[in-house]
C-alpha positions in Angstrom: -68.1 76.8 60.9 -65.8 78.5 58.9 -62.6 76.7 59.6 -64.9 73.4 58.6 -65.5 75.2 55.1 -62.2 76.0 54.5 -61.0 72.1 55.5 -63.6 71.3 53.0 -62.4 73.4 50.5 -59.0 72.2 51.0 -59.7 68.8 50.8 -61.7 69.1 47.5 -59.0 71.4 45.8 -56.3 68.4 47.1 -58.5 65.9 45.5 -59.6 67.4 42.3 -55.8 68.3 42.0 -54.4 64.5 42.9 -57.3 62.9 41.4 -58.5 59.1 42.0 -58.2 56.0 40.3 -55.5 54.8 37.7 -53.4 57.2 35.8 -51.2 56.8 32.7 -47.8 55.8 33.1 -45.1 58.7 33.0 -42.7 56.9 32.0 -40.5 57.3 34.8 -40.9 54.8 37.0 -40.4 50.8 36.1 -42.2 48.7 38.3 -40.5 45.3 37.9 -42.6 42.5 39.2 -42.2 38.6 38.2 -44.4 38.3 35.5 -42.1 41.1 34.0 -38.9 39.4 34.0 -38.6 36.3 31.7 -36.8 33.5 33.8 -36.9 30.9 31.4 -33.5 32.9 30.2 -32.1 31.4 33.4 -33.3 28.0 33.2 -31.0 25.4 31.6 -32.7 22.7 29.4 -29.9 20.3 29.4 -28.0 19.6 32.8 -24.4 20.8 32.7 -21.5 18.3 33.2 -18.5 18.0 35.8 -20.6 19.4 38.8 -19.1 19.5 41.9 -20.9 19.6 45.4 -21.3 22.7 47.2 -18.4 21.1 49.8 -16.1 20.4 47.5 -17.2 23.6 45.7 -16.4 25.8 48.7 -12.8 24.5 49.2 -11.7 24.3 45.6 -13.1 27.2 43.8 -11.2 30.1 43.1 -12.8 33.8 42.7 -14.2 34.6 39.4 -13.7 31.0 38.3 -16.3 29.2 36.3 -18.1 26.8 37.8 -20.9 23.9 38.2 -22.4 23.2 41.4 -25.0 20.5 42.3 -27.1 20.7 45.7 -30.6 20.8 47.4 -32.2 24.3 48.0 -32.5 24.3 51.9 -30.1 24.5 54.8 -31.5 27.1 56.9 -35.0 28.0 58.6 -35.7 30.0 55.0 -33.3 29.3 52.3 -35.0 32.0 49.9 -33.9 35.7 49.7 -37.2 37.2 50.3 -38.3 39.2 46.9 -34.7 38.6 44.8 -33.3 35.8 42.8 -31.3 34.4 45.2 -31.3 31.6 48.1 -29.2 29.0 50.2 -28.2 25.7 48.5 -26.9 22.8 50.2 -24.6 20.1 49.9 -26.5 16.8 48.0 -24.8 14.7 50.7 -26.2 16.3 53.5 -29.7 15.6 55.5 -31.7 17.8 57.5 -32.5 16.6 60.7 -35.4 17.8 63.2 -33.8 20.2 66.0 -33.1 17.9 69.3 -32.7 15.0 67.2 -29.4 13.1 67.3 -27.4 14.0 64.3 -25.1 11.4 62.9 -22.0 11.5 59.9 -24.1 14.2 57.4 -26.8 14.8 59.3 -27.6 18.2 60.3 -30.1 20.5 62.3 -31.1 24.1 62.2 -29.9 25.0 66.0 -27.1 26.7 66.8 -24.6 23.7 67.4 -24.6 23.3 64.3 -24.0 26.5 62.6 -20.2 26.2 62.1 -21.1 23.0 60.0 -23.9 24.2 58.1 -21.7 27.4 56.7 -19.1 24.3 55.9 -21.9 22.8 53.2 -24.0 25.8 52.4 -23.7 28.6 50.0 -25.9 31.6 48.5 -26.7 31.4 44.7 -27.4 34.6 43.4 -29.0 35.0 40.2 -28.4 38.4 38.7 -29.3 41.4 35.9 -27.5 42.6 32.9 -26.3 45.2 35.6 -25.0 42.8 37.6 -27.8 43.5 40.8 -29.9 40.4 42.2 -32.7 40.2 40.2 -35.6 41.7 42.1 -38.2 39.1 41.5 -38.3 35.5 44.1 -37.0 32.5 42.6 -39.8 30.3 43.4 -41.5 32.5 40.7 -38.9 33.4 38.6 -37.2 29.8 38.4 -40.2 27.8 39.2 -38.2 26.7 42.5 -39.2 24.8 45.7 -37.2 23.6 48.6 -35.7 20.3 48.8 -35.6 21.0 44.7 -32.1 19.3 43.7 -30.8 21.7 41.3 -27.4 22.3 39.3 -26.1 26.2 39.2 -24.1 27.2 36.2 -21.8 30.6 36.8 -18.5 31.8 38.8 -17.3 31.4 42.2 -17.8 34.9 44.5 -14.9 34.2 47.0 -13.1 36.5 48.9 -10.1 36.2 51.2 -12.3 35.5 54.6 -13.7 32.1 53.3 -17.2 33.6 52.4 -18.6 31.9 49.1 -21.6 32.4 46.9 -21.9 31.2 43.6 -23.3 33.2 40.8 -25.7 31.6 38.4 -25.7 32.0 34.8 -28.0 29.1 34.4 -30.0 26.8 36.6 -31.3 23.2 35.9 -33.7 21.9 38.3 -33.4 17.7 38.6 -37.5 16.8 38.4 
């Protein structure tokens, strides 16, 4: 009986201590959530000239080089960066195509055999901070995105000397 007094007692001091409900905000901490980051910043009204695709992209850009890319968001199983301001565009020329499906001249599937050719046409856009981090809010929300969305990326080529390429946006225009 007196060990259940004292658990008692100890959990009523721990709750009277920690309290319940909301408290006020220390200060301290910055929760940042979508609705707390302003996309339209990101969003271009006017769609920028001399885009190139992300092919074409991938082969001439050099690293730290403006740029203007035109593609589809898709290209993989999920093309979106789970909870950041970034996902997978890929070439406007290319067509997904069903797995187990016969894939002819820019035609593609998701499976394996085609991974090599996938990387060839695909790239990550990455939409970042004033500190130069990927934005921690989803595109869809932040950017109003969907896949299949045909959409033109305005910001430098991230290339470095083992072929990998991502493309980070300054602006986005989304083709409706």
């Amino acid at each position: 009986m007196k060990v259940f007094i004292r658990t008692l007692l100890i959990v009523v001091a721990a709750t009277a201590v920690t309290g319940c409900g909301s408290s006020s905000p220390s200060g301290d901490a910055v929760s940042v959530t979508p609705t707390a980051i302003d996309g339209s910043k990101y969003l271009l009204a006017d769609e920028p000239d001399e885009a190139v695709g992300v092919i074409e992209a991938r082969e001439s850009a050099e690293d730290g080089a403006p740029i203007v890319v035109v593609g589809r968001i898709g290209g993989a199983t999920n093309p979106w960066v789970e909870g950041r301001a970034a996902f997978t565009l890929i070439d406007a020329s290319m067509v997904m195509v069903a797995s187990g499906e016969d894939d002819a001249e820019g035609e593609l599937c998701l499976e394996d055999c085609c991974a090599e050719d996938r990387a060839a046409c695909t790239t990550l856009v990455k939409v970042l901070d004033d500190n130069g981090r990927v934005i921690a809010a989803d595109s869809r929300q932040l950017l109003g995105l969907a896949e299949d969305d045909t959409v033109v990326i305005r910001g430098k080529a991230n290339k470095d000397a083992s072929g990998n390429f991502a493309v980070v946006a300054e602006g986005v225009f989304v083709r409706r």
